[in-house]
C-alpha positions as CSV (number, residue, x, y, z in Angstrom):
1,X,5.7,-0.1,-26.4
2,X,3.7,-0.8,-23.1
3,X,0.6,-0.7,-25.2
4,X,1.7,-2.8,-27.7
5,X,3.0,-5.8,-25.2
6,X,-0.1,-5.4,-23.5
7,X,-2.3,-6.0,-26.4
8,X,0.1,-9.1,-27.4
9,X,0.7,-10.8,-24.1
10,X,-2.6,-9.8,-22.1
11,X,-5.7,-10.4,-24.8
12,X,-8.7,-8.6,-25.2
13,X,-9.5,-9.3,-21.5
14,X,-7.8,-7.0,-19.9
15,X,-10.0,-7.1,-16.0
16,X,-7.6,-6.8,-13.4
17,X,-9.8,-8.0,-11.2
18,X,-9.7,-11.7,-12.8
19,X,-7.0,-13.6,-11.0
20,X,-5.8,-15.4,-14.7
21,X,-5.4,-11.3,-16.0
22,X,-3.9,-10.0,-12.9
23,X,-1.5,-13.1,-13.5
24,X,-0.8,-12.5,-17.0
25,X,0.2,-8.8,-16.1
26,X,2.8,-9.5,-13.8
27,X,4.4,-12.3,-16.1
28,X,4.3,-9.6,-18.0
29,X,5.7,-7.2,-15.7
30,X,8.0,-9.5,-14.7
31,X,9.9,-11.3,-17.6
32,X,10.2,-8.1,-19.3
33,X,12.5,-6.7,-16.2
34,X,14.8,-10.4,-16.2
35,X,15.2,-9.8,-19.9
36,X,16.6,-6.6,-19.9
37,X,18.0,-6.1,-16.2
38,X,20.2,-9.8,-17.8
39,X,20.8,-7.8,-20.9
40,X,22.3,-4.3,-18.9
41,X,24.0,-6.5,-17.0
42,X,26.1,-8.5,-19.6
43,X,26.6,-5.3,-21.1
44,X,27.9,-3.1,-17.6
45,X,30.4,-5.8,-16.1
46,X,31.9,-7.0,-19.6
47,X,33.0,-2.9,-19.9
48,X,33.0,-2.4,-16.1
49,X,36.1,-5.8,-16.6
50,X,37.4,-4.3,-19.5
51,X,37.8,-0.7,-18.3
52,X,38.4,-1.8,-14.6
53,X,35.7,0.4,-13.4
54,X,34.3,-0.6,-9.8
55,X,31.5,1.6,-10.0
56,X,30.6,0.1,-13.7
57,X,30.7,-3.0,-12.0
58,X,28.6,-2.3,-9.0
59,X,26.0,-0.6,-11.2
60,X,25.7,-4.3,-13.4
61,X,25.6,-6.3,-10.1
62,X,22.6,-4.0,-9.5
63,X,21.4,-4.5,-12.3
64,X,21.5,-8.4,-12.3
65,X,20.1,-8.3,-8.5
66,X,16.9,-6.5,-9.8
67,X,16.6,-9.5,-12.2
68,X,16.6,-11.8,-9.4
69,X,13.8,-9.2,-7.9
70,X,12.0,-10.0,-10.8
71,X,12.1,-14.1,-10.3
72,X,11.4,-13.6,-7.2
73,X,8.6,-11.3,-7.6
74,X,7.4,-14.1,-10.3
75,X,7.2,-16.9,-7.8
76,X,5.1,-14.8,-5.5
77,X,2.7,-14.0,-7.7
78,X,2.6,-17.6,-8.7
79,X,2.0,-18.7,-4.8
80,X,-0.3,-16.3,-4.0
81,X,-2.7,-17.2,-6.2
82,X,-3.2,-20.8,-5.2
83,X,-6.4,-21.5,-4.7
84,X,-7.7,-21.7,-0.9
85,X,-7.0,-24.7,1.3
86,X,-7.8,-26.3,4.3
87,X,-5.3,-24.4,6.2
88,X,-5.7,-21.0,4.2
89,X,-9.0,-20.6,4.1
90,X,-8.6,-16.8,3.0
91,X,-6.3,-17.8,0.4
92,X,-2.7,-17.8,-0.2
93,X,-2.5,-13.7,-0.9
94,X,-0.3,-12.4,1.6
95,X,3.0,-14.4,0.0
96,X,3.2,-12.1,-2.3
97,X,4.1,-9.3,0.3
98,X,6.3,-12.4,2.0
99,X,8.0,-12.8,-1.5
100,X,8.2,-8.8,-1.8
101,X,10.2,-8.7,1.6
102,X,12.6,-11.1,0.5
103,X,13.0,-9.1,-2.6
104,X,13.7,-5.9,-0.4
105,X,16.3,-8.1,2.0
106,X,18.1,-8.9,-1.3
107,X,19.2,-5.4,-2.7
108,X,19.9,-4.5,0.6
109,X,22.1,-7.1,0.8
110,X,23.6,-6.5,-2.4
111,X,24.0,-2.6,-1.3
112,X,26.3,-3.9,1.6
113,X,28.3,-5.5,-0.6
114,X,29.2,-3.0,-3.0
115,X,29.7,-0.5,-0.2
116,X,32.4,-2.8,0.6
117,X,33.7,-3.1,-2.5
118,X,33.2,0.5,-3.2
119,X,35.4,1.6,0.1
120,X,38.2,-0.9,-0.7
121,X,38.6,0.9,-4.3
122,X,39.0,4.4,-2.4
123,X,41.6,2.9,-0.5
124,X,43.2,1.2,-3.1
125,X,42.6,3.8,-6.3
126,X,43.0,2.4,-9.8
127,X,42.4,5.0,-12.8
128,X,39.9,3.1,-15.2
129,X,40.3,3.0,-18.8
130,X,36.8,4.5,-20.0
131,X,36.2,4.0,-24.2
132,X,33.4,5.7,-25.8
133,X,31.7,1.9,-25.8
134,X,31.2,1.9,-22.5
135,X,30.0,5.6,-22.0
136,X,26.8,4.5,-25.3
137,X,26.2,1.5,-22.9
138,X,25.5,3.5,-19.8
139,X,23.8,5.9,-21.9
140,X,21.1,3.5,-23.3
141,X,20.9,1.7,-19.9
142,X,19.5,4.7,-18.6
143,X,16.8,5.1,-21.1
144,X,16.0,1.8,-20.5
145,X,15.5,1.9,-16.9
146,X,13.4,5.5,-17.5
147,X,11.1,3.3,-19.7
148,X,11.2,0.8,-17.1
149,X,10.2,3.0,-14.6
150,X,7.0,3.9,-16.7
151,X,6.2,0.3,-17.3
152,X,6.5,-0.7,-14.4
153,X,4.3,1.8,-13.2
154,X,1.2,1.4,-15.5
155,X,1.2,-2.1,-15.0
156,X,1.3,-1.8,-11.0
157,X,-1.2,1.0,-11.0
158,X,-3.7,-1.2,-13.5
159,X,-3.7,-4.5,-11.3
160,X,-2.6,-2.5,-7.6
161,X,0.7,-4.3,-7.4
162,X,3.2,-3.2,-4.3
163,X,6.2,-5.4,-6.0
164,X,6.0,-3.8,-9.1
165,X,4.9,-0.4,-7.0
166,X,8.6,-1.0,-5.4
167,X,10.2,-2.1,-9.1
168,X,9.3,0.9,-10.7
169,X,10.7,3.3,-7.5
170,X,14.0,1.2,-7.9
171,X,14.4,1.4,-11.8
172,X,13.7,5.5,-11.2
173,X,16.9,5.2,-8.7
174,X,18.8,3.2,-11.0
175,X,18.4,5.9,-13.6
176,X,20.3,8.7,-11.0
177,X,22.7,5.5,-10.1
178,X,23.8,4.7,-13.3
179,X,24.0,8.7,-14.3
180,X,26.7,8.9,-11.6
181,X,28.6,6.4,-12.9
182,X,28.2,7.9,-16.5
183,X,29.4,11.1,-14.9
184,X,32.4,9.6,-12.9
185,X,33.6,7.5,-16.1
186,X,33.7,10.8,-17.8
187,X,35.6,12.8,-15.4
188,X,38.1,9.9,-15.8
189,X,38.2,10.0,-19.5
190,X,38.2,13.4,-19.8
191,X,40.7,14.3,-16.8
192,X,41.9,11.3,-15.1
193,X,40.0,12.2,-11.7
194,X,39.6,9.1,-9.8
195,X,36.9,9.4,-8.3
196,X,35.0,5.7,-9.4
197,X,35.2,4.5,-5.7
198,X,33.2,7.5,-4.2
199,X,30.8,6.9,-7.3
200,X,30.4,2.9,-6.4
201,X,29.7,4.3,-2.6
202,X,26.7,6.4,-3.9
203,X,25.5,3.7,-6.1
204,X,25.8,1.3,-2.9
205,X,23.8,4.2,-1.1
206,X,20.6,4.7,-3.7
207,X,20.2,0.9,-3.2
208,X,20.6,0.6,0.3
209,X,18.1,3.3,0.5
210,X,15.6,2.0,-2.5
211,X,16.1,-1.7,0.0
212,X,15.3,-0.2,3.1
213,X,12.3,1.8,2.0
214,X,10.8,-0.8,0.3
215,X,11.1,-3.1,3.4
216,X,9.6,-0.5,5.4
217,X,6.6,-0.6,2.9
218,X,6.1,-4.4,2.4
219,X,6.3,-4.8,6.6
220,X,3.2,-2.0,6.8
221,X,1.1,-4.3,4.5
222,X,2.3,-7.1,6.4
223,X,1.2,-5.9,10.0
224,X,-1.9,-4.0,8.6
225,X,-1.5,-0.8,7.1
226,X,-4.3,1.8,6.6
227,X,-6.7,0.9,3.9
228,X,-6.3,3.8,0.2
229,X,-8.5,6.8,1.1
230,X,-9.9,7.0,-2.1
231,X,-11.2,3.0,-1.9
232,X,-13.6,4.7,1.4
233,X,-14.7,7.3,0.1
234,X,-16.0,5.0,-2.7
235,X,-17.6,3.0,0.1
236,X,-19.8,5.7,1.7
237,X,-20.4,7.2,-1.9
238,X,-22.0,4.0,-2.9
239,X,-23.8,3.4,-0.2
240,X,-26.0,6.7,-0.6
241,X,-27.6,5.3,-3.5
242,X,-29.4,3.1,-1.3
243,X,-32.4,4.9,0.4
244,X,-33.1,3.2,3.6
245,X,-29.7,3.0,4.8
246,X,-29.4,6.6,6.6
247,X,-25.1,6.3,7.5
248,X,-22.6,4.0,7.9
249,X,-19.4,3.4,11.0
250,X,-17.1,1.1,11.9
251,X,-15.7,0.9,8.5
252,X,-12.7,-1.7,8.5
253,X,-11.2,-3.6,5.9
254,X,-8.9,-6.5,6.0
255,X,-6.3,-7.3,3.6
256,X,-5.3,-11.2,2.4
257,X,-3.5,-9.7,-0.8
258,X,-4.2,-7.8,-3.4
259,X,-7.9,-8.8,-4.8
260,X,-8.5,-10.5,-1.4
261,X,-10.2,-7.7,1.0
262,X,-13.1,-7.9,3.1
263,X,-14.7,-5.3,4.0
264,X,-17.7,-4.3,7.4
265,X,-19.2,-2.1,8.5
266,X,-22.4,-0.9,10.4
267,X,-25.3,0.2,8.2
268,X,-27.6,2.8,10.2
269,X,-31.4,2.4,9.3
270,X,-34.9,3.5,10.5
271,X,-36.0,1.2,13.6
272,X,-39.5,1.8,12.2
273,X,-38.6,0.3,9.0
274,X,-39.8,-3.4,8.5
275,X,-36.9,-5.3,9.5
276,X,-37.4,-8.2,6.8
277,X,-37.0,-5.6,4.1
278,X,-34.4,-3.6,5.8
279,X,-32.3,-7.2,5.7
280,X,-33.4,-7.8,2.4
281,X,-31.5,-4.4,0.8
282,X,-28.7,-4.8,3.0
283,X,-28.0,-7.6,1.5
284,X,-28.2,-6.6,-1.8
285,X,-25.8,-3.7,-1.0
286,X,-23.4,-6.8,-0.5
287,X,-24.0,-8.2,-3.4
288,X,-23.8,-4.8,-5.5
289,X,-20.6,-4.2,-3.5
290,X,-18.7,-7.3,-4.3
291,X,-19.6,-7.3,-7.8
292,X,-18.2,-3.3,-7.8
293,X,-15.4,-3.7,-5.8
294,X,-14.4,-7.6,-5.8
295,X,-14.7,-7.7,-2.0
296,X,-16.2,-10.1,0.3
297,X,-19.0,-7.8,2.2
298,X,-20.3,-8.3,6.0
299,X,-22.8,-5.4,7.3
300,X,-24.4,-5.3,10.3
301,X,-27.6,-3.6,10.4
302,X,-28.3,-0.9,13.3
303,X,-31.5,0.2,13.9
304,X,-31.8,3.7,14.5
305,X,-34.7,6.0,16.4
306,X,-35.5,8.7,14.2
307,X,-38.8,10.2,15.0
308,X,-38.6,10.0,19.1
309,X,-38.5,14.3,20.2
310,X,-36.8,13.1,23.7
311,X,-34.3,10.6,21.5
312,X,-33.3,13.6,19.5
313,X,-32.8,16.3,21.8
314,X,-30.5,13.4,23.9
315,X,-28.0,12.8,20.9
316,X,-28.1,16.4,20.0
317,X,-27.5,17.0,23.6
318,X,-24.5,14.4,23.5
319,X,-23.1,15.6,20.2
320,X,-23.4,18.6,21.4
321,X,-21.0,17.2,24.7
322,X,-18.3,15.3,22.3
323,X,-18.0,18.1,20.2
324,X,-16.8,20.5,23.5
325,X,-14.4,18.5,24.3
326,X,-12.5,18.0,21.0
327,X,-14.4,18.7,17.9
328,X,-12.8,16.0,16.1
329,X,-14.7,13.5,18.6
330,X,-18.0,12.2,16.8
331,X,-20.9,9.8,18.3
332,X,-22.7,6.8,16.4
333,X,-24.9,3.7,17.8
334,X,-26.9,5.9,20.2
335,X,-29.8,4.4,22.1
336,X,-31.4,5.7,25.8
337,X,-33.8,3.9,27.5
338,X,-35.5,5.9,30.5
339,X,-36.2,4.7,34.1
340,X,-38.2,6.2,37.0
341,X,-35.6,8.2,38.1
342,X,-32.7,8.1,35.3
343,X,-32.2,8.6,31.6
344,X,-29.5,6.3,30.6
345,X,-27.8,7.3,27.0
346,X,-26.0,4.6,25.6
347,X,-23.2,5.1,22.7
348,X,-19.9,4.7,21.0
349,X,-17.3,7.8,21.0
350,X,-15.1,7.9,18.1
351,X,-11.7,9.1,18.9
352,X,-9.4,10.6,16.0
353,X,-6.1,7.6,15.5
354,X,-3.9,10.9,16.5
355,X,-5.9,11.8,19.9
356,X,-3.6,11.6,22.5
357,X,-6.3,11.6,25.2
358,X,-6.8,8.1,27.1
359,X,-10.0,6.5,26.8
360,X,-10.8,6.8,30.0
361,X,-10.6,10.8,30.5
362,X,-12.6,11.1,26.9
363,X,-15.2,9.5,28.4
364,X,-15.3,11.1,31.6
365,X,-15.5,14.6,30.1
366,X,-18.1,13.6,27.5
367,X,-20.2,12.2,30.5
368,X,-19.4,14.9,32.2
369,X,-20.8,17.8,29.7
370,X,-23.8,15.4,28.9
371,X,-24.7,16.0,33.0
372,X,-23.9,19.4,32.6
373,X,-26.8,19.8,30.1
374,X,-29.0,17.0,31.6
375,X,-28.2,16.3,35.2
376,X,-30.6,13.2,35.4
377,X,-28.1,11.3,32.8
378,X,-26.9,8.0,33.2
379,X,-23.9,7.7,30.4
380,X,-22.9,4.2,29.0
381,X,-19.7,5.3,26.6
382,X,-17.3,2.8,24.7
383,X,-14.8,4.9,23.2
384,X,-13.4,3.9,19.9
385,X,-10.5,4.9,17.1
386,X,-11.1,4.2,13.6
387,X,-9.6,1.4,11.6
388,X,-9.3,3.4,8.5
């Protein structure tokens, strides 16, 4: 069925990397979930009315705020993908991670509610009237919200989507929501148990939790989260096909919104290179890499001694240093210069994100080790943690 809607509604281009396709697909995404979240909906509160269920009912309210996810949702896609302005220079990206936290706010909100509503039943029991209607309507809601939750997947994996990342978590919680209700309206049915409040309180629960996780998520992407592992390993992988450029550091990327990263870093190449056509491929690796990865590129070029003995023994001498103190540590833009009486050694000291070692002390020990080794050292250290 996702196949077959995508074929009808997306066309034969199917690029997620073209704002117009990355647009259709979460039209796609979704109108599909307002149709059918309306459609549950109708269907859960006219039997949750009729059989005077308050977990039935819950379950439809859930149902109908996931539909106003999905407008929601829309409207941020829409926004985001104005073109830049004046003002937004980088584009209008990021509202769709705005739009995805007001999303979040709402089923927590709604989770509140029927924990209210859910509590007040327990204190005031009523025995609903459960007809096998209303258990085949909770049974077909929850194949539909297990196809849902495959949908939504495939389309959020194909165009990177965290809204539709968060629909499809949410639809596989409605499926265990609505299950308990199934469950509870049997037990009534079958022995009169009435236990429809407690059910309502762990519906209330699944989306207070589905709410508050997928807040959590949207504020990381919001504050600057750490960049997908697998997107930097594609980085230095295609950057070995390029023979000058020796290694790479000070990877960071920045994130406007899905299809909106740039992406820098330091390119290390041979200072006896020419530096005209050192330039010249790094900037066709920028070119290469925003046609690859649809990113906006910046590299800086560091020039890098490679066939200096005394050069060589000093950074394997201060390697060498870093590594004794934590072998985690690891050292890149290294330069010396040498005066009449001193060698000075000049680099940056990476630091793991988890170090708990101050700055200050990691560079004091490296320098120290180095003057261990070479007493006549002079060390210049800026220590750094990684952006990625």
């Amino acid at each position: 069925m996702t196949n077959l809607l995508t074929r009808i509604f997306i066309g034969k281009n199917k690029d997620p990397r073209d704002p117009k396709v990355r647009g259709k697909y979460a039209a796609l995404g979704g109108i599909t979930g307002i149709i059918l979240n309306v459609l549950l909906f109708a269907g859960k509160l006219t039997m949750g009315l009729i059989a005077h269920s308050v977990a039935i009912i819950a379950d439809a309210f859930n149902n109908i705020s996931d539909a106003g996810s999905s407008v929601v949702a829309l409207i941020g896609f829409r926004l985001a993908n104005k073109p830049v302005d004046k003002e937004h220079p980088l584009g209008h990206g990021r509202l769709e991670y705005v739009t995805g936290f007001i999303v979040d706010m709402l089923i927590i909100l709604v989770g509140f509610e029927l924990l209210t509503s859910s509590a007040d039943k327990i204190m005031h029991p009523q025995t609903p009237t459960v007809g096998i209607a209303t258990l085949i309507i909770l049974g077909a809601a929850i194949l539909v919200k297990v196809w849902l939750f495959f949908f939504y997947g495939k389309i959020a994996k194909t165009i990177n989507s965290t809204p539709l990342k968060a629909a499809a978590f949410d639809s596989l919680t409605d499926c265990i929501a609505t299950t308990l209700v199934l469950v509870s309206s049997v037990v009534a049915r079958v022995w009169g148990w009435r236990i429809d409040g407690y059910a309502g309180i762990l519906v209330a629960v699944f989306i207070l939790f589905t709410g508050i996780k997928a807040a959590k998520e949207t504020i990381d992407l919001l504050l600057g989260s750490p960049p997908d592992p697998d997107f930097i390993k594609q980085i230095y992988a295609f950057t070995k096909d390029y023979p000058r450029i020796i290694g790479i550091h000070d990877v960071m990327v920045h994130d406007y919104g899905p299809g909106r990263q740039i992406v820098s870093f330091h390119a290390e190449v041979n200072s006896e290179e020419d530096i005209n056509i050192a330039h010249e491929e790094v900037d066709r690796m920028e070119r290469d890499m925003h046609e690859r990865f649809g990113c906006i590129v910046t590299i800086h070029l560091d020039p890098l001694v490679m066939n200096d003995p005394l050069v060589n023994e000093m950074h394997d001498a201060a390697v060498k240093a870093a590594k004794s103190v934590d072998e985690r540590f690891s050292i890149h833009d290294f330069r010396m210069t040498i005066g009449e009486t001193n060698v000075n050694v000049i680099f940056d000291l990476l630091l793991p994100t988890d170090c708990k070692m101050e700055a200050e002390e990691a560079e004091n020990r490296v320098a120290e080790k180095i003057q261990e080794y070479k007493p006549n050292c002079f060390c210049v250290i800026k220590v750094e943690r990684p952006f990625i």
